[in-house]
C-alpha positions in Angstrom: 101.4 68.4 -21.9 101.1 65.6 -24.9 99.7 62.8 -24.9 102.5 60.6 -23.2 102.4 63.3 -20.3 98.7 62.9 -19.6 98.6 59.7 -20.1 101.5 59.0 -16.8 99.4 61.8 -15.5 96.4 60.5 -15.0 97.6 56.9 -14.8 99.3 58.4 -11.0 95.8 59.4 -10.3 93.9 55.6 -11.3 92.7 56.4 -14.6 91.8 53.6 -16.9 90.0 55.5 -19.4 89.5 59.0 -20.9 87.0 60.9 -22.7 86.1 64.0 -24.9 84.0 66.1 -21.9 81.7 68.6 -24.5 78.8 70.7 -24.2 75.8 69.8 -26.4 72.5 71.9 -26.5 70.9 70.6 -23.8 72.0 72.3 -20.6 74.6 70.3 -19.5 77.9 68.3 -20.4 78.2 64.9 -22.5 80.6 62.6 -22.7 81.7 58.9 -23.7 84.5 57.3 -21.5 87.2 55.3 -24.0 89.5 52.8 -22.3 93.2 53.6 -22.2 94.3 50.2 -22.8 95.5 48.6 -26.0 97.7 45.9 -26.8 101.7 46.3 -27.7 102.5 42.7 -28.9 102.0 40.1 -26.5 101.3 42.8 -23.8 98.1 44.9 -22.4 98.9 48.2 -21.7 97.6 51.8 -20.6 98.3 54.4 -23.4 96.6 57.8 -24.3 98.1 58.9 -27.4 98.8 62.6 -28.6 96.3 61.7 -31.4 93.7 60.4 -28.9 93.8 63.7 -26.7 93.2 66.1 -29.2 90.0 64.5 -30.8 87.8 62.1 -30.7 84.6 60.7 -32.7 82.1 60.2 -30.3 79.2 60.5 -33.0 76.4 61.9 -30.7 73.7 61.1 -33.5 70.9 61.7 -30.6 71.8 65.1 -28.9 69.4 67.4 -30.4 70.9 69.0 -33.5 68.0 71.7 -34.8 68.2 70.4 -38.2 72.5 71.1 -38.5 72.9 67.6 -40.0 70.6 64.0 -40.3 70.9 61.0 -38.6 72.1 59.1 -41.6 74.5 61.6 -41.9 75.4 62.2 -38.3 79.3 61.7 -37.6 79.9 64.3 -35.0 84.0 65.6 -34.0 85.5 66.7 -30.8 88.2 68.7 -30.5 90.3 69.4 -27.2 90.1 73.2 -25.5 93.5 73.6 -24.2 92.6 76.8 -22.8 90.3 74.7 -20.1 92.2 72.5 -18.1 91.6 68.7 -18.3 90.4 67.1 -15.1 90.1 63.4 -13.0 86.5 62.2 -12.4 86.5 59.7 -10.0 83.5 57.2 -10.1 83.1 54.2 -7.3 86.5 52.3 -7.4 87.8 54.2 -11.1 88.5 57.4 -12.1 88.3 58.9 -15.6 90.5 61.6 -17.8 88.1 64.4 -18.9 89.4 66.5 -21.6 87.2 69.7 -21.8 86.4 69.8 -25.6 84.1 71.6 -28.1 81.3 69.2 -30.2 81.2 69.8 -34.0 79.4 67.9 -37.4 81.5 66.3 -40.1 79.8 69.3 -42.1 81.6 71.6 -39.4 78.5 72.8 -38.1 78.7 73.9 -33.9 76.8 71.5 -32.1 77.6 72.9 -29.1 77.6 75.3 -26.2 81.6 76.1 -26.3 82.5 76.3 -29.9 80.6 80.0 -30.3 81.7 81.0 -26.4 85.2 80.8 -27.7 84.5 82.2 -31.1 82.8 85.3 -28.7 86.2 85.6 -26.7 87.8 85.9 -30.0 85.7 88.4 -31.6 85.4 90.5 -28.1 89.3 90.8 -28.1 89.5 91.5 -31.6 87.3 94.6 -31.2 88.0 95.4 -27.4 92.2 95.7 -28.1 91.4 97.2 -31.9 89.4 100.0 -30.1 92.0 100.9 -27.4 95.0 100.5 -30.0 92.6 103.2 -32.1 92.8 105.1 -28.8 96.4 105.2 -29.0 96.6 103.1 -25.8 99.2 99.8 -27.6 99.8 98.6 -24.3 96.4 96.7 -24.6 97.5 93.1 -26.0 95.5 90.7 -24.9 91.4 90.5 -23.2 90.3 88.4 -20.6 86.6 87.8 -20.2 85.9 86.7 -16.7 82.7 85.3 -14.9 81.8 84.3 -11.8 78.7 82.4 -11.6 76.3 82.3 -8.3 74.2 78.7 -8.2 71.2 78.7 -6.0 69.4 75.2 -5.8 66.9 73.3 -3.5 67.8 70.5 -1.8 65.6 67.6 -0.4 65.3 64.0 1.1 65.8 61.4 -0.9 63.1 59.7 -0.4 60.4 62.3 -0.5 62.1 62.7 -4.2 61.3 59.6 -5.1 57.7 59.6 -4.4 57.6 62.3 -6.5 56.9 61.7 -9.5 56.3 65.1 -11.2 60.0 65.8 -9.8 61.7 63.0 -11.3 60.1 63.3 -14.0 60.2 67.5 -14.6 62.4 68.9 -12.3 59.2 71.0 -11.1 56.4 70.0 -8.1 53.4 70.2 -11.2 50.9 70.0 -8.1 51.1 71.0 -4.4 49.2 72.8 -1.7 50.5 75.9 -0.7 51.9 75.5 3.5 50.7 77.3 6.2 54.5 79.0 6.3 56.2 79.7 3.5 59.0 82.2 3.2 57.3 84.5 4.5 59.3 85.0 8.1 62.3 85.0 5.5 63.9 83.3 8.9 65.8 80.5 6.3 67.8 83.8 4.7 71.5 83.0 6.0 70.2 80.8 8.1 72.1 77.8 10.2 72.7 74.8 8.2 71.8 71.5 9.6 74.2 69.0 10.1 73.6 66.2 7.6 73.4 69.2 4.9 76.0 71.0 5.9 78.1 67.9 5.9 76.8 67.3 2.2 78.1 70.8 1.1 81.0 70.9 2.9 82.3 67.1 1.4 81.0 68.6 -2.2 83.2 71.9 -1.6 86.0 69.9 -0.7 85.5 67.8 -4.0 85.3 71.0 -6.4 88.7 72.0 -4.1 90.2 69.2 -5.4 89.4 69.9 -9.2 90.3 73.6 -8.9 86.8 75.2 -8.5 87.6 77.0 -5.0 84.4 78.0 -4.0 83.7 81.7 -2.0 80.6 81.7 -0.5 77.8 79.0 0.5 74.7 79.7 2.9 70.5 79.2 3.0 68.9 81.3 0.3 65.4 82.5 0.9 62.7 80.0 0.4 63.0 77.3 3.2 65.2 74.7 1.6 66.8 76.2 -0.7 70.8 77.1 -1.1 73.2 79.4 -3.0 77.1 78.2 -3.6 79.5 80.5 -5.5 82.9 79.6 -7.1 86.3 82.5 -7.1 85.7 84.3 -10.7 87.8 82.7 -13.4 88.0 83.3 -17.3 84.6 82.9 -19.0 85.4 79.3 -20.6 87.0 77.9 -17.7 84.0 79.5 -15.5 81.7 77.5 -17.8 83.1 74.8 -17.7 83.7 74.5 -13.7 80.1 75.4 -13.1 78.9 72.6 -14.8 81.7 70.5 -13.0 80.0 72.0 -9.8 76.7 71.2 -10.3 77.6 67.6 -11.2 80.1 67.3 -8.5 76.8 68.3 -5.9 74.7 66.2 -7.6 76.5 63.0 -6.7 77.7 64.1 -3.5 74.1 64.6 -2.1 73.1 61.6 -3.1 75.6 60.3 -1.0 73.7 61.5 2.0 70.0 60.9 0.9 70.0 64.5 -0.5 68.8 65.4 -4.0 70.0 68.5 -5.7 67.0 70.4 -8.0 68.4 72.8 -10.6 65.0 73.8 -12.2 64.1 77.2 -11.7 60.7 77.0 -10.0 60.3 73.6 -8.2 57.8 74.9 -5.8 55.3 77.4 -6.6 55.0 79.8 -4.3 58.3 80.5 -2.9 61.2 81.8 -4.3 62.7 80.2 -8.1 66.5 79.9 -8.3 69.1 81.5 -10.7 72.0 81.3 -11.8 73.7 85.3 -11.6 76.6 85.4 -13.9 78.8 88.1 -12.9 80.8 89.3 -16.4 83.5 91.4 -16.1 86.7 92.7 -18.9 90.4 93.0 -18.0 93.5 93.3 -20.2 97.1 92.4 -19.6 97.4 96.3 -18.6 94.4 96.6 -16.9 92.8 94.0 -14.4 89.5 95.1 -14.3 88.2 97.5 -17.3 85.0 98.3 -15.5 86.7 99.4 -12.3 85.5 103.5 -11.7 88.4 104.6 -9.9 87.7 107.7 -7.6 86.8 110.1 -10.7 84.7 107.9 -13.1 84.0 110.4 -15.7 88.0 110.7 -16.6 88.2 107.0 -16.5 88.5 106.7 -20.6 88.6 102.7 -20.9 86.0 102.5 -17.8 83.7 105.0 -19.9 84.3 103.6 -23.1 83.4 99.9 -22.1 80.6 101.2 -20.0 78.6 102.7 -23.3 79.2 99.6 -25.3 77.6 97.7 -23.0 75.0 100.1 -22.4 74.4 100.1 -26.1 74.7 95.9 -26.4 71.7 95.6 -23.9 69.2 98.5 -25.6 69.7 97.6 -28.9 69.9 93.5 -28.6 68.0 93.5 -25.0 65.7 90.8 -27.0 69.3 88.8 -27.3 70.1 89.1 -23.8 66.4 87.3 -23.3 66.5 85.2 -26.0 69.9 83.8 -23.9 67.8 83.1 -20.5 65.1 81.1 -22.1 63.2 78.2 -21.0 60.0 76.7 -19.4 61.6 76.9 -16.0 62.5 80.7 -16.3 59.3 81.6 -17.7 57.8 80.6 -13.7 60.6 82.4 -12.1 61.2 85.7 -14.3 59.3 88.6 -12.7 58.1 87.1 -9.5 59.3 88.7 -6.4 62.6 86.9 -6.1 63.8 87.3 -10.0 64.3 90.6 -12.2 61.5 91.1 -15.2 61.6 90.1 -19.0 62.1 93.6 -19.6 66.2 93.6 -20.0 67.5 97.1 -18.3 70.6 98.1 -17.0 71.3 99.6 -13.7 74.5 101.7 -12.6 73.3 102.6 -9.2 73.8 106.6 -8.6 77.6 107.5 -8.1 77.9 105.8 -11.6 75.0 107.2 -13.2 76.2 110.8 -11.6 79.4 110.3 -13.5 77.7 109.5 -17.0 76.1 112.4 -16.5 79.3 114.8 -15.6 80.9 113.0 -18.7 78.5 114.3 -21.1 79.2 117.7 -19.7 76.2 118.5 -17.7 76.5 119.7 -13.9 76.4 117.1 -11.3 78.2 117.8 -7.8 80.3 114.7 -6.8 79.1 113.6 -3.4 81.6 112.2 -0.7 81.7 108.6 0.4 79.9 108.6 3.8 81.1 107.2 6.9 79.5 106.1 10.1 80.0 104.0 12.8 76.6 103.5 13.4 76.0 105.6 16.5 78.1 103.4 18.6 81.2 103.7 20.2 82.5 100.1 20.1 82.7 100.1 16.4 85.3 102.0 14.1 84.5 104.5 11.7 83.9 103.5 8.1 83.2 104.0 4.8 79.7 103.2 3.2 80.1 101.4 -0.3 79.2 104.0 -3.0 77.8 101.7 -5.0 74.2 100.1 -4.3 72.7 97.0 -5.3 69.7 96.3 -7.0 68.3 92.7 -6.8 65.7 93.5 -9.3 67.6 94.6 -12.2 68.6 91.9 -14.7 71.4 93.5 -15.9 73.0 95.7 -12.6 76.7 97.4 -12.2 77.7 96.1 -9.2 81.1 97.5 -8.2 83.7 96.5 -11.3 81.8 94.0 -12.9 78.2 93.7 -14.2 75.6 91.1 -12.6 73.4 89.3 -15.4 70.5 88.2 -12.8 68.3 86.5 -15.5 70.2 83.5 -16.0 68.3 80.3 -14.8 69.3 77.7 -12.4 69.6 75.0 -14.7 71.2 76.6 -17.5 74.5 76.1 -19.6 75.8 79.5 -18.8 77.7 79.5 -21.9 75.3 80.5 -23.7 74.6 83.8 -22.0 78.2 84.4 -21.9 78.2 84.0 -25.8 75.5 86.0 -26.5 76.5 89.0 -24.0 80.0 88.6 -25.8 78.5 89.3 -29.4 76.3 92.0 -28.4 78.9 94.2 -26.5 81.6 93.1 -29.4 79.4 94.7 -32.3 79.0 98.0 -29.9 82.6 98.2 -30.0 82.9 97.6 -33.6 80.4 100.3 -34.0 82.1 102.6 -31.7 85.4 101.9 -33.7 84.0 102.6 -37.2 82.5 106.2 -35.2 85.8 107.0 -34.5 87.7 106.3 -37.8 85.3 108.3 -39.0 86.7 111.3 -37.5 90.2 110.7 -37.2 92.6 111.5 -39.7 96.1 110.1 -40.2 98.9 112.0 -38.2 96.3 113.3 -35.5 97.4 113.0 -32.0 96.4 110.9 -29.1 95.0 113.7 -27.3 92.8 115.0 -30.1 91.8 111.1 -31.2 90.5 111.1 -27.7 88.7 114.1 -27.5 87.3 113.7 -30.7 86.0 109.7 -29.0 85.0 111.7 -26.0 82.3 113.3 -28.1 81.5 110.0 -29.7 81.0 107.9 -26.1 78.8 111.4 -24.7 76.6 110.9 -28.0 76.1 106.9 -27.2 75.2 107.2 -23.6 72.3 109.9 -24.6 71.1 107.8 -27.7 71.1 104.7 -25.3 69.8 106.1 -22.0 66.1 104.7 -21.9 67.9 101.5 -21.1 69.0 102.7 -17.8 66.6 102.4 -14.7 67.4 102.9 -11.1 64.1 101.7 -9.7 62.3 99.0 -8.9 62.1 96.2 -12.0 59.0 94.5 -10.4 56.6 97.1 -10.0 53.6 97.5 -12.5 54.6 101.3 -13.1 58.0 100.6 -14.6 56.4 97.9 -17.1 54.3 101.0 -18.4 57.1 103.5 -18.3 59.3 100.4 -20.2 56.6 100.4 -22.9 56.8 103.7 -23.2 60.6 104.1 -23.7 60.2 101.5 -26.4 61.9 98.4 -24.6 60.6 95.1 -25.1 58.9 92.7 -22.1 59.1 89.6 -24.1 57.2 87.6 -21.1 57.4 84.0 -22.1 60.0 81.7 -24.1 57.8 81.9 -27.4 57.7 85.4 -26.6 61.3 85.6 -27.1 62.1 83.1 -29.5 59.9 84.5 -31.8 61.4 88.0 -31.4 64.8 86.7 -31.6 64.2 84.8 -34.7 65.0 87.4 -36.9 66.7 89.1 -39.4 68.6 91.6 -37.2 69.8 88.7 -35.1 70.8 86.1 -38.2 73.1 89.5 -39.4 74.5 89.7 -35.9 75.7 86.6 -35.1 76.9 85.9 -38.9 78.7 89.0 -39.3 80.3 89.0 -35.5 81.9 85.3 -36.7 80.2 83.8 -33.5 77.6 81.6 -35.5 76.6 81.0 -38.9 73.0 81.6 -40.2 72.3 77.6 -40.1 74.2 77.2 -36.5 71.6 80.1 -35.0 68.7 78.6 -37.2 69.7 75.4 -35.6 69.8 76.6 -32.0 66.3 78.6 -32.3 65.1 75.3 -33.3 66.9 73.7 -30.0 65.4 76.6 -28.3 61.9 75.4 -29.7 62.2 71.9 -29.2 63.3 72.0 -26.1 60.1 74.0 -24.9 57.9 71.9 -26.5 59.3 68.4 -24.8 59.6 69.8 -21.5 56.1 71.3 -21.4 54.5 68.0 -22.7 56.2 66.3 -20.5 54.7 68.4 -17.9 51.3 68.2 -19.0 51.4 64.7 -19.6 52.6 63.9 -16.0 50.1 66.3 -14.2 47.5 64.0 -15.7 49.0 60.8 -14.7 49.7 62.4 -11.2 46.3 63.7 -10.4 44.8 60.8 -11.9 46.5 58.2 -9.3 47.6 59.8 -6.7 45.0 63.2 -6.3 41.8 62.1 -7.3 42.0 58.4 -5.5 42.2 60.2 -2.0 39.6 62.7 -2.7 37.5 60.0 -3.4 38.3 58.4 -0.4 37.2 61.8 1.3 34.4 62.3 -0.6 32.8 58.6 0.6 33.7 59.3 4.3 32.2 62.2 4.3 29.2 61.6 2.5 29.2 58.1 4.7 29.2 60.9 8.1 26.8 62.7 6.5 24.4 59.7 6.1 25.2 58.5 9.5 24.2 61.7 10.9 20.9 62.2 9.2 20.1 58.6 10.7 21.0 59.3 13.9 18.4 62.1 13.8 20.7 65.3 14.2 19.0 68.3 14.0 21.3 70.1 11.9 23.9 69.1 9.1 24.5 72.4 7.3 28.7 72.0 7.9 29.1 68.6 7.0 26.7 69.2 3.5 28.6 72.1 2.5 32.0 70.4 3.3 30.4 67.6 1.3 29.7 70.0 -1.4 32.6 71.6 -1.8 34.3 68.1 -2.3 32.0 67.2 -5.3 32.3 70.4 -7.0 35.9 70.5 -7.0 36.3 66.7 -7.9 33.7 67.9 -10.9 36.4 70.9 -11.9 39.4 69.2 -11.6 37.3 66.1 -14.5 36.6 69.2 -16.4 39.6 70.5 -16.5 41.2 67.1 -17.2 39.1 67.1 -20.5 40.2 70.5 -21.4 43.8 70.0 -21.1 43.7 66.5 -23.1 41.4 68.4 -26.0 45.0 71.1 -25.7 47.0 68.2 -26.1 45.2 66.8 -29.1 45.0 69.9 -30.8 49.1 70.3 -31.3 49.5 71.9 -34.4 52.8 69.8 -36.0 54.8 73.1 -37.3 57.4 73.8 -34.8 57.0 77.5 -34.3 52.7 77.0 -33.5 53.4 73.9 -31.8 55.7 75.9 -29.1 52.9 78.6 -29.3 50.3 76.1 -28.7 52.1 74.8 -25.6 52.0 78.3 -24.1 49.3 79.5 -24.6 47.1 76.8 -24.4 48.6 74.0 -22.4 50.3 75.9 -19.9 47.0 77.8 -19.1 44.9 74.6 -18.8 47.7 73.0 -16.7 47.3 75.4 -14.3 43.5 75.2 -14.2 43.8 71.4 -13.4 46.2 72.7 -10.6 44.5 75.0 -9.1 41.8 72.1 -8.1 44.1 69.4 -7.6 45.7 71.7 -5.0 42.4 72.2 -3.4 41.8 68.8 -3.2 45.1 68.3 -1.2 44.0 70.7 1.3 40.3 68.5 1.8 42.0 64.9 1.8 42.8 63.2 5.1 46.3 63.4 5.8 46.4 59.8 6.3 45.5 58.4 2.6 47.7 61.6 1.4 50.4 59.3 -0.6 52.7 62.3 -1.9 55.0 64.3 0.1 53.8 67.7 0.7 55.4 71.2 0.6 55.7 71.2 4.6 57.6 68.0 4.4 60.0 68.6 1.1 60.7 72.1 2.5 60.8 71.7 6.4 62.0 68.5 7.0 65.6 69.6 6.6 67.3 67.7 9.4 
């Protein structure tokens, strides 16, 4: 379409303005709505200009930049992505053109999540069509990169949101006593909906219908209140894009029925975090899927061949693949029971693995699909999937596509997209420079292939410590990881220092997906980002506690000590129970002070370098946070219910009626 042809567009639809919809580095989408009228003459009319589509000068001067340009200098460019469709958001009586765009400086710097993601697509079809064209297989022309990206979220009341402060303000509950009943029935796992959410969801589906983002799947996840949604697979800019479409699209639908959606990735401790699984698959105009087996997997060439690049992608940049997940929301949810490890492996479940193994020319026996009908009559006979599953794997082979787990709730997935993309793109440039060096001009296809056979055999046995079956979350497999020389970068500063480094600067500048100042820039994001959101956290624990923990505590602590008085006068012969109650309500009012003054003395001791400031924050605020916690939470368990004043665990996760 031009310009003239959006404009009638989305004038039919009741669009009075437009704007430049772009990713900047902070998780989600930007944008700055521009009226579409102007005046001809004497006249006021609607007009949206070829010029005015394709790009726009928002400026942007406050989105968080890493040091890519200053804020004297800060003229920022968007550019229209006519490979993602543009899109009607309608707003109480209006409705707006958004034109899916990428976010760049005057100096041409990225400033966005979408500029390298489509540089990635480029440089994975560059190297994914040279390879199979090296393979004598032309037919190849063009790659498509698809994802399909599983959202899990929490949903609450309204109004037990809003007398939270620690949630408006972080996302995150920073204090709260642990329930009775948690998850631990796992009765809310596909559980019934009930009917004011299930009304909320269904209205919101209907919504994303309506934009194109059909969704497949939606049901109760594990931890009571919480949800999973899941749109049909689409290309990997488009999938992007529509997720972040999605989760704005719930957002405001929710709202409409007291509901508020939470994206962070651990907003209750205790139960189950939330991620955001981002299914990556290849296809080609020849061939849908690349990473579909077929019955006989190990004479599968382009199935192989793909397989051992990614294999190779994850062990040799696994601290990449990490480096793409973090945040201080993921650090609570990586490695608990409901989220895969730090430590980034790959799983192929056992047929696959089997096959590897019969590729490289050693002797496994192929094994038969099974088939059952489960010992009944009234069902038919069928046949059991080949291919397991394994939910604690960050990186798993799960049919014809491979399941990145590690992704957070509330993240751009773009980015892990991107940096998946650049990894498995410089295996395949490896594997193609391998294979030139062996070929000579006038051999056939046969022997080219052979010759790459050999090649592929040698990469899956360099590569193999990546691979794991097992468990992720047991305490063996850390030891055994250790051992096999992969890294368990544990926290965000963990692996952002790791990642900031040489290897990575070469990868991304050589790859053409981002230059040494746009990855300099993003570690800097990366750091910043940290560093604000724990702050913020620690800041607003000690505002919390101080006005809403310790004021009922107190109020305890006086009734008690008033009973205790009371008692004593009356003459009772014994007061053990009520002493020791009245005991245990001093000492932990005494810990939680102390551990007030601890965590202020961690505040006032920021070093002002960026790098030791985001070390700092973990490993001194973030301990001392939770030492405040672990009192405050006590004290919610000794307060009378009655002078309580915040919502509690039971109510934000049971009350969902």
């Amino acid at each position: 379409m031009c310009g003239a042809s959006y404009d009638s567009w989305a004038e039919e639809r009741g669009a009075t303005h437009y704007c430049h919809w772009f990713q900047p580095m902070t998780q989600y989408f930007a944008y700055k709505h521009d009226s579409m009228i102007k005046r001809e003459g004497d006249d006021v009319i609607t007009s949206l200009t070829g010029k005015m589509l394709v790009m726009g000068e928002p400026d942007g001067s406050s989105f968080p930049n890493g040091g890519l340009r200053d804020t004297h200098m800060a003229r920022g460019h968007t550019v229209w992505d006519p490979s993602s469709p543009c899109f009607i958001s309608s707003h109480g009586t209006g409705t707006t053109l958004c034109i899916p765009s990428v976010f760049f400086s005057w100096t041409g710097h990225a400033l966005d999540e979408k500029t390298p993601l489509l540089r990635s697509v480029d440089v994975m079809e560059r190297e994914s069509i040279g390879l199979l064209k090296d393979l004598g297989e032309s037919s190849h022309k063009q790659l498509h990169i698809n994802s399909g990206i599983e959202q899990e979220f929490f949903l609450i009341d309204k109004e037990y949101y809003l007398a939270r402060p620690d949630l408006v303000q972080t996302g995150r509950t920073l204090q709260g006593a642990h329930p009775p009943r948690d998850q631990s029935l796992d009765d809310q796992y596909f559980a019934s909906f009930s009917e004011r959410f299930l009304r909320a969801m269904n209205e919101a589906e209907v919504a994303m219908w309506k934009l194109g983002i059909p969704q497949t799947t939606r049901h109760r996840e594990v931890a009571p209140g919480q949800y999973e949604m899941a749109p049909v697979f689409n290309t990997a800019n488009k999938a992007s894009d529509q997720n972040l479409m999605q989760m704005d699209i719930l957002t405001k639908v929710c709202e409409d029925h007291d509901l508020i959606a939470l994206y962070h990735e651990k907003p209750f401790a205790g139960v189950n975090g939330s991620g955001k699984h981002n299914n990556w698959s290849l296809g080609t105009n020849k061939a849908n899927c690349l990473f579909e087996p077929g019955s006989k997997p190990e004479d599968n060439l382009p199935f192989m061949t793909f397989l051992a690049a990614t294999i190779r992608a994850v062990h040799l940049h696994g601290d990449v693949l990490r480096a793409a997940v973090v945040g201080a929301g993921n650090d609570w949810r990586l490695g608990a029971n409901e989220a895969p490890p730090a430590i980034m492996s790959v799983f192929l479940g056992t047929d696959v693995t089997d096959a590897v193994e019969r590729f490289c020319g050693r002797d496994v026996p192929t094994r038969d699909a099974p088939t059952s009908s489960m010992g009944t009559n009234v069902l038919p006979q069928f046949t059991v999937e080949p291919v397991d599953r394994n939910r604690t794997s960050p990186f798993a082979f799960t049919g014809n596509r491979f399941e990145f787990r590690a992704v957070g709730s509330s993240h751009n997935p773009s980015r892990s997209t991107t940096f998946l993309n650049t990894a498995v793109a410089d295996a395949l440039a490896h594997l193609r420079a391998q294979l030139a060096e062996v070929t000579e001009p006038g051999m056939s296809k046969a022997d080219t292939q052979a010759a790459f056979k050999k090649i592929l055999a040698a990469t899956f046995d360099e590569h193999k410590d990546v691979l794991f079956l097992g468990n992720n979350y047991s305490a063996e497999w850390a030891e055994e990881a250790e051992s096999r020389g992969l890294l368990n970068l544990r926290t965000t500063t963990d692996a952002i220092d790791h990642f900031d480094s040489p290897k990575n600067f070469e990868l991304f500048s050589k790859m053409g997906v981002l230059t040494e100042a746009e990855l300099e820039g993003r570690i800097n994001v990366m750091r910043e980002d940290y560093v604000t959101r724990i702050m913020t956290e620690a800041n607003g624990l000690k505002n919390l506690v101080q006005t809403s923990v310790l004021p009922p505590a107190y109020d305890t602590q006086t009734r008690v000590a008033g009973s205790v008085i009371a008692a004593e006068s009356a003459g009772a012969s014994t007061n053990d129970g009520q002493r020791e109650y009245l005991n245990d309500v001093v000492s932990t009012l005494d810990n939680v002070s102390k551990a007030l003054k601890v965590l202020q003395a961690a505040i006032d001791e920021r070093p002002h370098e960026l790098a030791d400031e985001a070390r700092h924050c973990n490993d001194k605020i973030v301990p001392a946070m939770a030492e405040v916690r672990k009192y405050a939470d006590a004290l919610e368990g000794m307060s009378d219910a009655e002078s309580w004043s915040l919502p509690t665990y039971h109510e934000m996760l049971f009350h969902q009626s």
